[in-house]
N, C-alpha and C positions, 0 to 999 in steps of 0.2 A: 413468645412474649411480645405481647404490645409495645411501640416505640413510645416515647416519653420524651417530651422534650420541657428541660427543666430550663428556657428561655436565659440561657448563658451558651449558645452555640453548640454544647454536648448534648448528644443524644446517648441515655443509658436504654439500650435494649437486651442484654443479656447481661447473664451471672458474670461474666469475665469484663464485661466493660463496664458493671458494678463495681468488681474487685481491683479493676484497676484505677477506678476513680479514689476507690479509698484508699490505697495505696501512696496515688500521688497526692493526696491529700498528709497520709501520713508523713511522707517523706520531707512537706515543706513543715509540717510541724516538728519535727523532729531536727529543724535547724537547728531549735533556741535549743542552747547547751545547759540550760536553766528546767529546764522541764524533761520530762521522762514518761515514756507512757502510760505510768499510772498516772498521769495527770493531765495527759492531754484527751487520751480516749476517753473519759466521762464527758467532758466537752462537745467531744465529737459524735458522741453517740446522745448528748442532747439536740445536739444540731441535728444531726439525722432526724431524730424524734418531729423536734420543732417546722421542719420541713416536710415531713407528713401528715402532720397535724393540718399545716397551712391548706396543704392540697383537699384530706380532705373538709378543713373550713369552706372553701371555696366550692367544692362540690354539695357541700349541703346548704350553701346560701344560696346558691343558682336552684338549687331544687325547690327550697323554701320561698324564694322569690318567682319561680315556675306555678307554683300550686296557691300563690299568693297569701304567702304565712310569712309569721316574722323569725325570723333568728336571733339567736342569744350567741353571741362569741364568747367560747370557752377562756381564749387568752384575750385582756383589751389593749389597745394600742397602746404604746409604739413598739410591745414587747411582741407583736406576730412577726411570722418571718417578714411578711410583705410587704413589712413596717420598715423593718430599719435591715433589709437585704438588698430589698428589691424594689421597696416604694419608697413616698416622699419623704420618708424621713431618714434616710441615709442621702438623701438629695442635699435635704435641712441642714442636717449635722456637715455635709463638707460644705456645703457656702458660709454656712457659718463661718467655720471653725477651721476649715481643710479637714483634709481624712482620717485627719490622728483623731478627730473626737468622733469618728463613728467605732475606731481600734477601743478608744477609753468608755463609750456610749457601751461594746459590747464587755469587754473585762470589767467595767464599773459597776453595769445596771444592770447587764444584761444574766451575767453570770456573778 
């Protein structure tokens, strides 16, 4: 399996450092004594979703901007992951606000 580097210092290159990433994802969700996996895994498997999407968003702009054609983004901003994960508008939202409106930005709008 090809490495991948999802530019948060992990690299997912196998099934087992897949399974463990979800895991430890599960396990900090699984603090809030308010929530129970039927309610946190639809979430989680959005976010999965919405993070594949992103990658390949990005792999058909770079192509569509390669062969010099335009692209249509499926999802519009601030709702791509790149938006409010990774990009300036989780930047936006903590100078704002501090980090709790990027927590409120995703349980508000997001989901």
């Amino acid at each position: 399996m090809r490495k991948k580097n999802n530019r948060n210092g992990k690299v997912i290159n196998s099934q087992a450092a897949m399974d463990k990433a979800v895991k430890s994802i599960c396990d900090i969700l699984r603090r809030d004594k308010a929530k129970g996996a039927r309610l946190y895994v639809p979430e989680l498997t959005w976010m999965f979703f919405l993070r594949y999407l992103d990658i390949m968003e990005e792999k058909e702009e770079r192509w569509a901007k390669a062969l010099r054609g335009t692209y249509h983004e499926p999802i519009e901003p601030p709702y791509r992951w790149r938006d409010w994960v990774t990009g300036g508008k989780r930047h936006e939202l903590s100078e704002e606000h501090g980090l709790g409106s990027v927590l409120s930005f995703v349980n508000d709008e997001l989901f």
